[in-house]
C-alpha positions in Angstrom: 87.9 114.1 99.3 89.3 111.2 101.5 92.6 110.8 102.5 94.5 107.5 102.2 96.6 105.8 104.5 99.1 102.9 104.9 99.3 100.3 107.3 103.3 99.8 108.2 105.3 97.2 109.9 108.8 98.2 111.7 111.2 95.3 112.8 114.4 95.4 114.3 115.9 92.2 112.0 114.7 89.4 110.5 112.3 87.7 112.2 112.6 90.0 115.3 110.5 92.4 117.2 107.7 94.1 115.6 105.8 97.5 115.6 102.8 97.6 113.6 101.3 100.9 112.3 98.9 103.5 110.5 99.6 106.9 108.8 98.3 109.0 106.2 102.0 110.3 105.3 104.7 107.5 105.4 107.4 108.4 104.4 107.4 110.9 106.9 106.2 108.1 109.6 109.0 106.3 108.7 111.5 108.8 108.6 110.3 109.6 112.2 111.2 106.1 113.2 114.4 106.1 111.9 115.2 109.3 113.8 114.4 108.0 117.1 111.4 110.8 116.8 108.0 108.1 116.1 107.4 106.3 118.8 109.1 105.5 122.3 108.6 102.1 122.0 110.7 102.1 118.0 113.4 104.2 119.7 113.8 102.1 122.5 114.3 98.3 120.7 115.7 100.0 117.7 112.7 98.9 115.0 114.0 101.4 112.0 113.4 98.8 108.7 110.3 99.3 107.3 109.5 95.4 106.5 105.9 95.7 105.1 103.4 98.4 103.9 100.6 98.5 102.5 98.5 101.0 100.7 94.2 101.2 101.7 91.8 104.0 100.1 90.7 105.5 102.9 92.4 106.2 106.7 89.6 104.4 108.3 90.1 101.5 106.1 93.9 101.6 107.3 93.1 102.5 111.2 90.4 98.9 110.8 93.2 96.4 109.1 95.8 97.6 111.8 93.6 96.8 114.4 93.1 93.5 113.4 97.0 93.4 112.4 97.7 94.4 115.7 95.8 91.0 117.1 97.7 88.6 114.9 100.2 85.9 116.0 103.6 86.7 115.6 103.8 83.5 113.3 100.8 85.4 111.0 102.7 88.5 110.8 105.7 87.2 109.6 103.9 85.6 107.2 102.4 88.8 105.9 105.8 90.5 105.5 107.6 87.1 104.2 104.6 86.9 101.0 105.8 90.0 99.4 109.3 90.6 101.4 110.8 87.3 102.1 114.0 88.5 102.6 112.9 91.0 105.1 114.7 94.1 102.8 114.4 97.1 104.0 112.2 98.8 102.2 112.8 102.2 103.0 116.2 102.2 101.4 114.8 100.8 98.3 111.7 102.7 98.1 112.4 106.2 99.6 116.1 106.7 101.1 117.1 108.9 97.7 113.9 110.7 97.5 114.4 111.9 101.6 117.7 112.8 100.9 118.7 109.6 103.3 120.5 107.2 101.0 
């Protein structure tokens, strides 16, 4: 049987810089990022609020729409998080900060 995956996006705040994504697991992605442990690049401009995820059937479906994620304009992206996040929450403290034992 398949395993799914999850395309992600990372920002530092609102509107800010970006880092977008693909895992099979994330909440432990995510966790990684907020411990400085997932990528150099997260780590280095601070990109620890999960802003926008979403859920595909199979990993290669996930590892296709963050390619063409990836490509977007900035202006796209942010449109992406802002139709289901328009605040820019973070979703990782409503979603999964008590279940890690982080919140």
């Amino acid at each position: 049987m398949a395993k799914g995956g999850w395309v992600y996006i990372m920002a530092n705040r609102y509107r800010g810089g970006l880092y977008v994504g693909v895992t099979s697991d994330l909440i432990r992605r995510v966790h990684q990022h907020r411990e400085g442990r997932g990528s150099a690049h997260v780590a280095d401009f601070g990109k620890t609020m999960l802003v926008h995820a979403e859920r595909h059937d199979t990993i290669e479906a996930a590892i296709a729409r963050e390619k063409l994620v990836k490509k977007w304009k900035r202006d796209w992206k942010f449109a992406l998080i802002e139709a289901v996040n328009p605040d820019w929450r973070d979703l990782w403290e409503e979603w999964f900060a008590a279940d890690s034992g982080q919140g």
